[in-house]
C-alpha positions as CSV (number, residue, x, y, z in Angstrom):
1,X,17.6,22.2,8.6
2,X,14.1,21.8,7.3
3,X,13.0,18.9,4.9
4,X,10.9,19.0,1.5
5,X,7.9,17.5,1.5
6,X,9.5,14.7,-0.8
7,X,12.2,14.0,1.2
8,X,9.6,13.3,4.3
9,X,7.6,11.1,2.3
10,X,10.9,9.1,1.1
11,X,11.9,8.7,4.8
12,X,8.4,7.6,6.3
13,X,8.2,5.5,3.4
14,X,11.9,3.6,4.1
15,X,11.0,3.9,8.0
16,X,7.6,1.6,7.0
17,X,10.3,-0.9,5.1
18,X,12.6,-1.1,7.8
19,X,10.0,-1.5,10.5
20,X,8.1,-4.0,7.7
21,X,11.7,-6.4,7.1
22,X,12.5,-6.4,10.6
23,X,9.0,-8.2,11.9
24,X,9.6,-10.3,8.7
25,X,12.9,-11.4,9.9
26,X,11.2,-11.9,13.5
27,X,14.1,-8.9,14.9
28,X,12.9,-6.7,17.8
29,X,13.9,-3.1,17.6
30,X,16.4,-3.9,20.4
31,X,17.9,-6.4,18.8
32,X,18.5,-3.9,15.4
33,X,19.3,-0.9,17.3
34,X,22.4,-3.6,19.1
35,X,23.6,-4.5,15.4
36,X,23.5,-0.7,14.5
37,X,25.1,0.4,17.9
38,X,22.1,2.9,18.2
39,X,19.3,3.2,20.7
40,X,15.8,1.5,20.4
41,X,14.6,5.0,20.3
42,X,16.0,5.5,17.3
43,X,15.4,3.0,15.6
44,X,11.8,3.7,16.8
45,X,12.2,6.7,15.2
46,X,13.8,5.6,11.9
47,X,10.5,3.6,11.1
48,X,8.1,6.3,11.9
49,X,10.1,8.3,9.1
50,X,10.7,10.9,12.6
51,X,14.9,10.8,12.0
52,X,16.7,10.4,8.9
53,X,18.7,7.3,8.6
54,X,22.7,7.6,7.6
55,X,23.9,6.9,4.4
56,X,26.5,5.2,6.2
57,X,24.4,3.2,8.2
58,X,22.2,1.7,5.5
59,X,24.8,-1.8,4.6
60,X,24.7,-2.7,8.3
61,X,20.8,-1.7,7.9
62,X,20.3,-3.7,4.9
63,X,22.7,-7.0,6.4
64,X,21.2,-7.1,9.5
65,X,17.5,-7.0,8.3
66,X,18.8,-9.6,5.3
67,X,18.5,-7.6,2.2
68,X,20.2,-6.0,-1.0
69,X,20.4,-2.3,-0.7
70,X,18.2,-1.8,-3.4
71,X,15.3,-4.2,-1.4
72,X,15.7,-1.6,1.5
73,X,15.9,1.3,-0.8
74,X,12.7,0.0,-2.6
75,X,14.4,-0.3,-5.5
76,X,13.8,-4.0,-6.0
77,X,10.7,-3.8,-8.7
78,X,12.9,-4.3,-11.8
79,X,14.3,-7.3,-9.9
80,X,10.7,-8.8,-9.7
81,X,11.1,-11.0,-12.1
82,X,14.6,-13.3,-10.7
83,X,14.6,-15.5,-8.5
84,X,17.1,-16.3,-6.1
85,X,17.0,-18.2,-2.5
86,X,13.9,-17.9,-0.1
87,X,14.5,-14.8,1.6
88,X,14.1,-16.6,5.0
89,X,16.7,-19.0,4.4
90,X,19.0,-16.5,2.6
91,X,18.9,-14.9,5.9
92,X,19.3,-17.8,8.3
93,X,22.5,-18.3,6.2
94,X,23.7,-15.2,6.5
95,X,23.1,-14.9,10.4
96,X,25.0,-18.4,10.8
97,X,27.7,-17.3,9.0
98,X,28.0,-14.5,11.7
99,X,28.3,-16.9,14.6
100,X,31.6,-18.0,15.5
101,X,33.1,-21.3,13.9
102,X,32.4,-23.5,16.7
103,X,28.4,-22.6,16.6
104,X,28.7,-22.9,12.9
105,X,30.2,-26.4,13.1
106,X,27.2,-27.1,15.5
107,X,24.6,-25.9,13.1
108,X,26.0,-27.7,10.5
109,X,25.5,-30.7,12.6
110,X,22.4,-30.4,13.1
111,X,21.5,-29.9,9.9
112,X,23.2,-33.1,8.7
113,X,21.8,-34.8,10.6
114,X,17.9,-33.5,10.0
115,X,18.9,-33.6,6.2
116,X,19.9,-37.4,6.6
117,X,16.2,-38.5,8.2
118,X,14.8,-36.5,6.2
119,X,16.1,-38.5,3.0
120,X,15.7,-42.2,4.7
């Protein structure tokens, strides 16, 4: 089935997001295509804007890479103006709380214990 012209442009333009959030949230296309149960060629090809990503794939897409829907979507311009948790840290958290209890519990640790130096 052939694409507009529009519709290429949308998907090389959410294939240069994708590629852009995933080296922002240090993730290697491996990595992503795991979390999506895809191959690394695809998800190669999702960023060129060469394959059209799922409608149902794009809440694992936006989780994994740590953003809303609308941030993947490029929808987050009227959104400029809150503010909310560092992205970075937004997405540690949310990649902890992925990891099972034990690891958590470990984490947690640790950062106790880094919090408590910090504040002597």
């Amino acid at each position: 089935m052939a694409i507009s012209s529009d519709e290429r442009a949308f998907f090389v333009a959410l294939g240069a997001r994708i590629a852009t959030l995933r080296k922002n949230s240090h993730i290697t296309q491996v990595q992503l295509a795991q979390a999506m149960g895809v191959a690394q060629s695809t998800v190669n090809a999702y960023e060129l804007g060469q394959r059209r990503v799922p409608v149902s794939a794009l809440p694992l897409l936006a989780r994994t890479l740590g953003v809303d829907l609308e941030t993947l979507m490029g929808q987050d311009e009227a959104k400029a103006g809150k503010r909310g948790p560092a992205p970075k840290l937004a997405q540690h958290m949310e990649r902890i709380s992925q990891l099972p209890k034990p690891k958590q519990r470990f984490v947690m640790e640790m950062l106790d214990t880094v919090l408590a130096q910090a504040g002597r």
